[in-house]
BAROMI-476873 format. One record per residue: residue in three letters; x, y, z of N, C-alpha, C in turn. Coordinates in steps of 0.02 Angstrom, whole numbers, plus 50000, padded with zeros to 5 digits. Example, Ala and Ser with C-alpha at 12.3 -4.5 7.8 and 13.67 -1.06 7.14 Angstrom:
BEGIN
Ala506604971650390506154977550390506604983550390
Ser506424988850354506844994750357506455000250394
% end
This chain:
BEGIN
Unk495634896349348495914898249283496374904349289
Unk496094911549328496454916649334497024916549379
Unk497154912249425497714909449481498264905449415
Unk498034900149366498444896449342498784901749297
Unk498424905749273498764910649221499164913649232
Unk499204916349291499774921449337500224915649339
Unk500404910249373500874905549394501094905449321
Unk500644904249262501274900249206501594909349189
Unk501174913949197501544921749156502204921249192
Unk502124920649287502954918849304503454914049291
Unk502994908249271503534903749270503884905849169
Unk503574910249145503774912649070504364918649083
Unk504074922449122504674927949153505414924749186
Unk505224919749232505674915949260506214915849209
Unk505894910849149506664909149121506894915349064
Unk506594919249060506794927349009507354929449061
Unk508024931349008508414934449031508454941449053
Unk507974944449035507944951449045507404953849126
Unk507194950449152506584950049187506974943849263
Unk507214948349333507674943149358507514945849422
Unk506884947949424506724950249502505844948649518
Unk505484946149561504874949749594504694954649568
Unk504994961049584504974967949560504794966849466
Unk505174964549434505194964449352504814960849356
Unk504334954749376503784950849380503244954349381
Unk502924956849417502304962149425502534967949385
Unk503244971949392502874977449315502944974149260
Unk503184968949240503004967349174502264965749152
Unk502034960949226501604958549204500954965249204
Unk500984969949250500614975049251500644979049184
Unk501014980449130500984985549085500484979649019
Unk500604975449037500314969148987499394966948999
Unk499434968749049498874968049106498504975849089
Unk498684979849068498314985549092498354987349016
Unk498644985148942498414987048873498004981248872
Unk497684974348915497304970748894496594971248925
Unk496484976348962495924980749026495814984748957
Unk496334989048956496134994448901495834992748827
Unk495914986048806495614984448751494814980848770
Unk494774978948856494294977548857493634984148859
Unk493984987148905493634993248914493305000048852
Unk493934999148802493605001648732493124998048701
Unk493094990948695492584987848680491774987848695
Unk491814990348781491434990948819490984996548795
Unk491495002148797491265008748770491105010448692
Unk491475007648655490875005848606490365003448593
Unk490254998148623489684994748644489175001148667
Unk489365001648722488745008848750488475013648696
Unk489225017348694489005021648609488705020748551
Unk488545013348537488285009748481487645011648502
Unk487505006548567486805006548597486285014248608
Unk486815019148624486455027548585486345030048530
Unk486765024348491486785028948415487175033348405
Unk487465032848453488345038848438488855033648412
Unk489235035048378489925033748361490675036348441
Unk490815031548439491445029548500492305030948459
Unk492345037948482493195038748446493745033148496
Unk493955027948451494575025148515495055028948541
Unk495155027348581496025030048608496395027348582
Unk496605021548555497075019548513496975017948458
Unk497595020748415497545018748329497535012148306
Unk497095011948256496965003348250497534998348239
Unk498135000548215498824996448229499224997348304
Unk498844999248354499084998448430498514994348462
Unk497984992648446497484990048450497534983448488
Unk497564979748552497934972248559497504967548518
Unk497044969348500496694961648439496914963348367
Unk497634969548372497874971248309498554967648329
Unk499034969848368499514968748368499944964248418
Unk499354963048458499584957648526499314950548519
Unk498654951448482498284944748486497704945648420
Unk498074946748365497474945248290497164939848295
Unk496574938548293496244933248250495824931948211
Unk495764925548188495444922848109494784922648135
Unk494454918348078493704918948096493534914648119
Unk493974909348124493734904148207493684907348250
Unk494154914348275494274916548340494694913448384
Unk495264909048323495964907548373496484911648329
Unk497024911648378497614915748356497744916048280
Unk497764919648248498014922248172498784921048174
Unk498764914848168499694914748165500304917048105
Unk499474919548046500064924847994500144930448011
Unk499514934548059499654940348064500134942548127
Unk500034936948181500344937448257501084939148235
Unk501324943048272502244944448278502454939048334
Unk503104938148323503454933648374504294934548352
Unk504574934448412505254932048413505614938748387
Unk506074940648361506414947148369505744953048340
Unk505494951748292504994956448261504374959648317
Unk504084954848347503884957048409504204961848453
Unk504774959948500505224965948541505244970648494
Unk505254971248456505614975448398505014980248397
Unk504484978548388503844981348380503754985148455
Unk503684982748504503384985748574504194991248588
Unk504684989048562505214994448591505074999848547
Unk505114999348481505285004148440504705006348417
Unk503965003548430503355007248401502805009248444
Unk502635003448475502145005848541502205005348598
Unk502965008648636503075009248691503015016848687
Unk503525019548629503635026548609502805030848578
Unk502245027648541501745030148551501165031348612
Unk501285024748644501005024448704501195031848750
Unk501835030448747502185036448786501965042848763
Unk501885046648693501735052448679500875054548697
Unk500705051148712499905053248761499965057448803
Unk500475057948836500705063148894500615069048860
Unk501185069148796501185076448767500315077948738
Unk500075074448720499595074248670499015076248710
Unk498935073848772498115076448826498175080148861
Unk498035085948863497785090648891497775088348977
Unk497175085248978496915083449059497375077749089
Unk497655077049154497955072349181497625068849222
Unk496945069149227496455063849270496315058749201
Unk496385059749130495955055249098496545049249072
Unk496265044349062496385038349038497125039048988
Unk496925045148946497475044748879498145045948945
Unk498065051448980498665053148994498965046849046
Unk498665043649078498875039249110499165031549080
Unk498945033249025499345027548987499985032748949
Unk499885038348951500505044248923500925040548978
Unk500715042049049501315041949090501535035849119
Unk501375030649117501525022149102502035022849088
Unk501865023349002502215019048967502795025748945
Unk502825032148977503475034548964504065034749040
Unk503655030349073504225028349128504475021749129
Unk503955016449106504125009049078504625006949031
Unk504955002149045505254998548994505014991849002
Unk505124989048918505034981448922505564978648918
Unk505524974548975505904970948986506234963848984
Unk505614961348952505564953548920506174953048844
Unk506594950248855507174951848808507054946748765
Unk506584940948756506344935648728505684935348680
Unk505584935848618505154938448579504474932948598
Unk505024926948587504374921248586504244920448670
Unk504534922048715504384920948785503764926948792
Unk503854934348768503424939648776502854934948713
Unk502784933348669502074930448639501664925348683
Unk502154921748709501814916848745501354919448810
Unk501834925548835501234927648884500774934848878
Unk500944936048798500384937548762499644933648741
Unk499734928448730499174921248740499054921548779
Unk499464920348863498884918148903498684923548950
Unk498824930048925498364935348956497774939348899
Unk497894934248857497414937548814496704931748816
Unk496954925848885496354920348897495924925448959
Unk496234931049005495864934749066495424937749036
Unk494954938449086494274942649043494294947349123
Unk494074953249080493924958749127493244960749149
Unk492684959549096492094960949090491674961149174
Unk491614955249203491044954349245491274958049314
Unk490754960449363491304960849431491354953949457
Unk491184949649460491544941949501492534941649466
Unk492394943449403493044941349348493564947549389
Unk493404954549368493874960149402493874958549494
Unk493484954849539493674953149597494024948249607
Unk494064944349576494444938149562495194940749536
Unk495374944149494496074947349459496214951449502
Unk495784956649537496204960349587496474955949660
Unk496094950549662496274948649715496894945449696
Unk497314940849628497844938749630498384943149599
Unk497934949949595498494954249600498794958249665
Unk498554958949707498644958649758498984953749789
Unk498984948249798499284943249811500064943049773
Unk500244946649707500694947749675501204951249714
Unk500774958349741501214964949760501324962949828
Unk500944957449889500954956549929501764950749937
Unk501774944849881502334941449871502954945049863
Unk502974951149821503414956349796503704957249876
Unk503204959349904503444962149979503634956850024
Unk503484950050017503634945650051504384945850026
Unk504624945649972505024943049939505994947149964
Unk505764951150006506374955150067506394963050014
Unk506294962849968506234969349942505814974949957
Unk505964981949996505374986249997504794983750020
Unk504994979350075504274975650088503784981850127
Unk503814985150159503574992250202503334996850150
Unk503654996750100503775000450040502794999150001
Unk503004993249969502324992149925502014986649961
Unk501844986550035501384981250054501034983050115
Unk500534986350115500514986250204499884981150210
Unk500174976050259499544971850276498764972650277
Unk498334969150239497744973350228497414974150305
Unk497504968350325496974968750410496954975350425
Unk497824976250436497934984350481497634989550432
Unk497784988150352497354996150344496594995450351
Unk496284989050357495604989550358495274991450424
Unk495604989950485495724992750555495545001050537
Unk496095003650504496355010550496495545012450471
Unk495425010450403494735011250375494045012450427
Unk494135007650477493645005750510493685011950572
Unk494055012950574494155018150636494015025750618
Unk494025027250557494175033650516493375031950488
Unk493095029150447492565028950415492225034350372
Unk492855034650315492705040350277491845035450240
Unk491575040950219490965041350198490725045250105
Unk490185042450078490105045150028490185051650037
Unk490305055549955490435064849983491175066449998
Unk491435059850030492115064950063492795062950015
Unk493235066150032493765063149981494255058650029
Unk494575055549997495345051850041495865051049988
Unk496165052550034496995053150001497635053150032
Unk498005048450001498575044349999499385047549975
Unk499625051750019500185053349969500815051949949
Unk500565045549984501325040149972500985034449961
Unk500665034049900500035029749889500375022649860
Unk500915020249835501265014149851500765008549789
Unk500585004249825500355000549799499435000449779
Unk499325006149819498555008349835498255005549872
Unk498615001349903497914997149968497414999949994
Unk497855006950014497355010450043496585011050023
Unk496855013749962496195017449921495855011349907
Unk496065006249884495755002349858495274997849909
Unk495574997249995495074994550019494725000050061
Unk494645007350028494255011750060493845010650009
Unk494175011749954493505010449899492945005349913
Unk493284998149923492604992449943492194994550016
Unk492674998950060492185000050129491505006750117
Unk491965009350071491155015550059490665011150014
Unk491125009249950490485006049908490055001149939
Unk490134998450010489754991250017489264997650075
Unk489415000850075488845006250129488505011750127
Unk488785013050029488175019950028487745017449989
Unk487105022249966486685022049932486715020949879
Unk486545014549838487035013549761486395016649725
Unk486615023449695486365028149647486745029049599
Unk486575033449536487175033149489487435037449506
Unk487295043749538487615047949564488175048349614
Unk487835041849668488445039749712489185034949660
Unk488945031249635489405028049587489825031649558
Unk489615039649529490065041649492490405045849533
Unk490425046849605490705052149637491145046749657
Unk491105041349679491545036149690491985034149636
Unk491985034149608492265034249551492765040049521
Unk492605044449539492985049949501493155056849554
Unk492855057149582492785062349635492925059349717
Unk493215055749728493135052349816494125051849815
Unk494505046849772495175045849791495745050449770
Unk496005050649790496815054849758497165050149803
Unk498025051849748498575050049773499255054549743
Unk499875052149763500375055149740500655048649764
Unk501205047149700501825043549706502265044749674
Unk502965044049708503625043949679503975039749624
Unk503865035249637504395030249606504005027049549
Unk504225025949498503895024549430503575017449447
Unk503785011649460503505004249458502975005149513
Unk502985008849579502495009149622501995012649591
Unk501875018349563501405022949528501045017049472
Unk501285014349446501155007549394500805004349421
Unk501105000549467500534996049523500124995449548
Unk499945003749569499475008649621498895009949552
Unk499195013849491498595011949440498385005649430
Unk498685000549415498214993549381497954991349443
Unk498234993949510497624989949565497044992149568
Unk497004999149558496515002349582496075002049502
Unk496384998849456495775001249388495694992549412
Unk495914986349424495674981349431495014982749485
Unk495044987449530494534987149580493924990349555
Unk494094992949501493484997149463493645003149447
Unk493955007849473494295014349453494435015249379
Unk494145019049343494395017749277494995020449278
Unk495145027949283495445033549276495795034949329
Unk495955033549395496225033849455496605041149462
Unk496505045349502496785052949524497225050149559
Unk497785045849527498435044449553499015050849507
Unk499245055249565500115058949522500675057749534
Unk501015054749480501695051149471502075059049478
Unk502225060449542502555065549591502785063249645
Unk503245067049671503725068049742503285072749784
Unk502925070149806502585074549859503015078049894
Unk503345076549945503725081849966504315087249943
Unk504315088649858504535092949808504095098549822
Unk503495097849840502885105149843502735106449920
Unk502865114649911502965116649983502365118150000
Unk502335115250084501565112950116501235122250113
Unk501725125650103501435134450091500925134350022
Unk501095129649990500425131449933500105126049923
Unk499815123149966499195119750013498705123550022
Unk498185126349965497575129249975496805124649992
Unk496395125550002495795122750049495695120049988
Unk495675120749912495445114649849495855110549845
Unk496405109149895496785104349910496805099649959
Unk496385102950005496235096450065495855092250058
Unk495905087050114495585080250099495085078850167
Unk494585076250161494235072750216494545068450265
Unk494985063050220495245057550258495915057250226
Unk496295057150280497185054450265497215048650281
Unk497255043250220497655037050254498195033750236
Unk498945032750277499355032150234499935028650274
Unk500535025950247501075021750256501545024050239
Unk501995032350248502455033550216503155029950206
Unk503625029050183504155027050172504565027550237
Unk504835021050267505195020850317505985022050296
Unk506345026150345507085027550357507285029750288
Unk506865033650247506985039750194507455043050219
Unk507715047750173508245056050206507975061150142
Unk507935066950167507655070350097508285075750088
Unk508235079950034509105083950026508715090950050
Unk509315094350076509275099750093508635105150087
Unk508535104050006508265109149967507525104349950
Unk507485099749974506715098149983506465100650069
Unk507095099250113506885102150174506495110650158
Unk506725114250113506485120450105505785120550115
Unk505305116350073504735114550060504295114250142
Unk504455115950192504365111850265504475120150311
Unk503845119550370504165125350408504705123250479
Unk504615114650468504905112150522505645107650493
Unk506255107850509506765106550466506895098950478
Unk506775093650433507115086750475507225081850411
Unk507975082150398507825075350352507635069350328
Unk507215069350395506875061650397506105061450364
Unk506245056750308505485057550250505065057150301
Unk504845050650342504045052750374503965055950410
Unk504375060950443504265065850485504145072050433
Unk504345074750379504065076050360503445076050317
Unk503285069950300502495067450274502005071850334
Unk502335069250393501695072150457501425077450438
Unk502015083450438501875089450424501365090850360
Unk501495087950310501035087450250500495084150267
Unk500335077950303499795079250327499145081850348
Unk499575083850401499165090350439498825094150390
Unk499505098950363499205102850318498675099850259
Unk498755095350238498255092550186497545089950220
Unk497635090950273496935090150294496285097550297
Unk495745097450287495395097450303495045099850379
Unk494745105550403494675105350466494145103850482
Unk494115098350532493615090750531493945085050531
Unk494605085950482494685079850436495015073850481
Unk495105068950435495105063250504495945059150461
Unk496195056250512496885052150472497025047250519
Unk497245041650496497725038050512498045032850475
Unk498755035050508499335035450462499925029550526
Unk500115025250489500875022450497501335025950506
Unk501805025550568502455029250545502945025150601
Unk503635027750605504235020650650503825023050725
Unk503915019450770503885019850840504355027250857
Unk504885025750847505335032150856505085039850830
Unk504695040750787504055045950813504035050150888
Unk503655045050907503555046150967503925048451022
Unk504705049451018505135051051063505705052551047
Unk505895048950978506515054350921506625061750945
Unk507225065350990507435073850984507225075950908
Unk507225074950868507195075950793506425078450783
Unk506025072950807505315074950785504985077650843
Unk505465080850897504875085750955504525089150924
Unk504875096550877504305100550850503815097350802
Unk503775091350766503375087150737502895085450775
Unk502835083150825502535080950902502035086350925
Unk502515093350940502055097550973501545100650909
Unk501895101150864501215103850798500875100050793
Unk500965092550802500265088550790499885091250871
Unk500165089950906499625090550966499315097150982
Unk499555101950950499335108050972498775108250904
Unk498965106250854498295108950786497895102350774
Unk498075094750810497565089950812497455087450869
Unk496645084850867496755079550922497055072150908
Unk497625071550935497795063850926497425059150978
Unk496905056350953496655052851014496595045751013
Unk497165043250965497305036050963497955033650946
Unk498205030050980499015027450948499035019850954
Unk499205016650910498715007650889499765006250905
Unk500165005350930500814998850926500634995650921
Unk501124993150870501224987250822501644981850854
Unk501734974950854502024971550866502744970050814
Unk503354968950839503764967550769503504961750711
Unk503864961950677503704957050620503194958750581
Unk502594965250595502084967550557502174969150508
Unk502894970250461502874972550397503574965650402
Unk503254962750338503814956850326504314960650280
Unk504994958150288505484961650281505794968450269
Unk505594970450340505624977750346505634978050426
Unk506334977450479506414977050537506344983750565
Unk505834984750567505444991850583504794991950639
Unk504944994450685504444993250726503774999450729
Unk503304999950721502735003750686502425007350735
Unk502025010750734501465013050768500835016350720
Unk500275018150728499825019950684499495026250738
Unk499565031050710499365039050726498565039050701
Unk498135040650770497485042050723497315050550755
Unk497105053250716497075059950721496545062350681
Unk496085069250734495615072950703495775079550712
Unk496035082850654496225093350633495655097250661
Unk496045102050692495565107750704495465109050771
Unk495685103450840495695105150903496325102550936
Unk496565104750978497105102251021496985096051045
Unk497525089751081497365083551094497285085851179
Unk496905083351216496875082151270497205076151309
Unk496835069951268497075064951292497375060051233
Unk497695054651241497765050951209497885042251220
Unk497365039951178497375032751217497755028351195
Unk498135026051217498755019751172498455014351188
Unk498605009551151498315003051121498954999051123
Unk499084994351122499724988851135499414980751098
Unk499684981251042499184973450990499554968551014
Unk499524962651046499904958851070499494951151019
Unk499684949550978499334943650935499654937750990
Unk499824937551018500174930851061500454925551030
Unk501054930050969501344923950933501864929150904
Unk502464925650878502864928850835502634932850778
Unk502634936850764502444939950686502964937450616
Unk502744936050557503194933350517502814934850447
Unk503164930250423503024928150332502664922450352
Unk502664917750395502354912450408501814913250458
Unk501684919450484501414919850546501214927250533
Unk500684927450470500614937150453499854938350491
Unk499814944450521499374950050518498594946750501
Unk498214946650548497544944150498497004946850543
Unk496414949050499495734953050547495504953150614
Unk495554946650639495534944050688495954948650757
Unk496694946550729497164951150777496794958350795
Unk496414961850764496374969850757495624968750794
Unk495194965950797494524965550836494344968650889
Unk494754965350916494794969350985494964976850983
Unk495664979250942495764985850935495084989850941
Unk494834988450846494284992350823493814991950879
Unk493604986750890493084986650952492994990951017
Unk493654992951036494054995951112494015003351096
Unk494105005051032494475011151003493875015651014
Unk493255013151013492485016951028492425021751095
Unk492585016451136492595016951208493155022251239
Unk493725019551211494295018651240494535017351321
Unk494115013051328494415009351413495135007951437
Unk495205006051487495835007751526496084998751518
Unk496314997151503496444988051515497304987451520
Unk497394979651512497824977351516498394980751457
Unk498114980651407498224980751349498314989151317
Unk497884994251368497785000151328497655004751404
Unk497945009351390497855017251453497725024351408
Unk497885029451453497795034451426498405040251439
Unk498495045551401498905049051421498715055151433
Unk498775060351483498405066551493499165070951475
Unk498885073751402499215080851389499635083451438
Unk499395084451486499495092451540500035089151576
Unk500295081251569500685078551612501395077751563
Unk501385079451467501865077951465502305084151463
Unk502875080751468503645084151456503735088851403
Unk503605095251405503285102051357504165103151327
Unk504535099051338505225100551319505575096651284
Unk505145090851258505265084151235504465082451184
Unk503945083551212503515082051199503345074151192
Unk503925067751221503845060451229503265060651230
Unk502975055551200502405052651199502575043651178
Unk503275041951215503415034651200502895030751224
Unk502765023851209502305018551230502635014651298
Unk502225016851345502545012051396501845011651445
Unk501715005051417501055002851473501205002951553
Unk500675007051577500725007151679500144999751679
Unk499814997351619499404992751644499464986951660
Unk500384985051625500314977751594500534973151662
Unk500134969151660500494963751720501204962751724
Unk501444963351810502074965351816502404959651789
Unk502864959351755503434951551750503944951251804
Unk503824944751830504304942751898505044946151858
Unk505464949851917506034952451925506554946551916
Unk506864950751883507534946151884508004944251921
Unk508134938051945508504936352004509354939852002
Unk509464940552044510194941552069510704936752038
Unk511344937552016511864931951990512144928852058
Unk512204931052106512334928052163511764919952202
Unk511314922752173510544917852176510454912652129
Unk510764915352047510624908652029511374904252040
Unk511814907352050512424902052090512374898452128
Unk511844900352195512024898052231511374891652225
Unk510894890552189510464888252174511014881452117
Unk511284884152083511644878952051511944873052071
Unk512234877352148512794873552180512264869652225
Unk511864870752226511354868752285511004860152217
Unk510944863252169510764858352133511284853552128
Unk511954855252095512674849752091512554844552179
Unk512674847752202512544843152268512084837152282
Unk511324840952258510824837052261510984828952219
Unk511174833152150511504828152086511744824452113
Unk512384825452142512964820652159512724814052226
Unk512124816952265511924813552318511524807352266
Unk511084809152248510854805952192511224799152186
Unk511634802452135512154800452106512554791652135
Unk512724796552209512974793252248512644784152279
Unk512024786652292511294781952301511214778052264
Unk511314777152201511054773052154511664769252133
Unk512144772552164512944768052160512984763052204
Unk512714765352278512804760352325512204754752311
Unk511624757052286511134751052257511374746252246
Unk511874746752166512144742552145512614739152157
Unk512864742252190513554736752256513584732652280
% end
């Protein structure tokens, strides 16, 4: 039912003139998606408040209400088709009445962790974009058939929302941007193993994968108390994002996963200089995917004690600093990292204030449309690296859109990464041997089985001519046969 609903909401966007991307597909359908959570969730909470004998103030006024103004009904409990809007009166309504109240929540709440303000800051970066009154009713109906209530129902919707942001990225747009393959961050998860108590945080938090499948790896392993629940809940994730439709995304994934309130900030992380980075700012666990082949301007370089216009080289640096001493990370960033003139002093500050004692290469094709070749940095703050063990993922197949990333591939990693043994596949690097003037730390296996050398052009000539001859004798033989 929840798979068919999504297919017809696109195939309703499809033909709306206003709505002509992937991208306009998921935020539309996300701002529609997340006032019909919110009407479930007030319901909920009245409900509770009833059950104490308290009275439940809503967050929204009873004419923003969606069983007021998105989906009335009679006392059958089907659509109220005198009271329902449609066709210009509808747009008319969400542009000019409850896009612009939605939006004043920002001014209106105080706190920016709670609910009001996060629908403040939605819906004052959103537009609607459905330019079709009766096309926007229609998929007012059939998201007003999703139910949010049960967890089977919210595992079921996050999973084809996910599948949404994952198509988005298939789809050649920002694919690096809002998608990182789940296997690899669950790898990342698995290697890091943040724990109840600690925090994690994302500051190029995107689509939230992260958080969201750190969230299912703590919840399926601590002690389910209410106490643990609510620290998970409210006290364990942070994020920061830039760009308005990703910050959008990153909320409705993470409240589909259960998050009510998500400590997501619709911010430019690298606008705040890593100098006012105090210890109520660090995190347990960094895990993250910053933005590939960024440039930042001059006067965000300020923000940085190390100068480089390249966004994820400076993420590193923020990093670091946002960690925690203890704290544990691993983080995505290009291969060129590793041996870029640009990011030496990036290089030697990680190795001198962490231990880097894991580097996972990526095979190409790991981020579908995004010709970027990867590596994954795992790192623990607070001691110098000694050694460092590289890893080389060889899936023994093309990487693609047809051919993606799956648990399996990473097994072996996570498995190896304990140990860290010497193989075909993975060595080690001793500190004290590299280049203190460069700080390279490129990937180049001493393990891998040698590949036969390449012959001489004089060799395969003369092999050619050696073949034409053979041919022609041939040739010759089967002529006189027939004679």
């Amino acid at each position: 039912m929840f798979e068919s609903t999504f297919k017809k909401i696109d195939q309703v966007l499809f033909r709306d003139a206003g709505a002509d991307s992937e991208l306009d597909y998921i935020g539309q359908t996300s701002w529609i998606l997340f006032l019909r959570h919110l009407h479930e969730l007030e319901a909920v909470k009245a409900d509770e408040a009833a059950l104490r004998g308290e009275h439940y103030e809503a967050i929204l006024k009873d004419e923003y209400r969606w069983d007021v103004w998105a989906c009335p009904k009679g006392h059958d409990g089907q659509l109220d088709h005198h009271k329902a809007m449609t066709g210009p009166d509808l747009v008319e309504f969400v542009d000019s009445n409850l896009f612009p109240y939605l939006a004043g929540f920002k001014q209106r709440t105080d706190n920016p962790q709670s609910i009001q303000y996060k629908v403040g800051e939605i819906f004052s970066e959103l537009k609607n974009k459905i330019d079709s009154g009766y096309n926007l009713r229609e998929i007012l109906d059939l998201a007003d058939n999703l139910e949010f209530q049960s967890n089977q129902e919210k595992h079921e919707l996050s999973h084809l929302y996910e599948t949404k942001i994952k198509n988005m990225g298939n789809a050649g747009r920002n694919g690096g941007q809002y998608y990182t393959p789940r296997p690899l961050i669950r790898a990342m998860i698995a290697v890091t193993d943040p724990q109840i108590g600690e925090t994690v945080y994302d500051p190029a938090v995107g689509s939230a994968g992260f958080l969201c499948e750190a969230y299912d790896y703590i919840g399926k392993r601590m002690e389910q108390t209410t106490d643990n629940l609510h620290q998970l809940q409210e006290r364990t994730f942070y994020g920061k994002e830039k760009k308005t439709l990703a910050y959008v995304i990153g909320i409705m994934n993470l409240i589909l996963h259960g998050i009510e309130a998500p400590n997501i900030a619709h911010t430019n992380t690298l606008s705040e200089s890593i100098r006012d980075i105090q210890e109520k700012d660090r995190h347990h666990v960094i895990l993250a995917n910053p933005p590939f082949g960024g440039t930042e301007r001059p006067e965000v370089q300020l923000n940085f004690d190390i100068k480089t216009a390249e966004t994820c080289f400076l993420f590193m640096e923020h990093f670091i600093r946002s960690l925690k001493t203890g704290g544990r990370a691993a983080v995505v960033i290009k291969n060129t990292f590793l041996s870029n003139g640009d990011a030496a002093m990036h290089r030697k500050y990680l190795l001198e204030s962490c231990n880097l004692h894991t580097v996972l290469d990526m095979p190409k094709g790991t981020f579908v449309g995004a010709g970027v070749k990867t590596v994954v940095l795992f790192f623990k703050k607070g001691e110098p690296t000694e050694k460092v063990w590289c890893y080389v993922m060889d899936p023994g197949r093309n990487m693609g859109k047809t051919n993606p990333l799956n648990d399996k591939d990473l097994e072996e990693f996570v498995a190896l990464e304990k140990t860290k043994p010497e193989t075909e596949k993975s060595w080690s690097i001793d500190v004290k041997d590299i280049d203190t003037s460069t700080y390279d730390l490129s990937v180049k296996n001493p393990n891998a089985p040698e590949e036969a050398p390449l012959r001489a052009p004089e060799e395969i000539l003369e092999e050619m001519v050696a073949l034409d001859a053979e041919t022609k004798d041939i040739l010759e033989s089967i002529k006189n046969l027939l004679a």
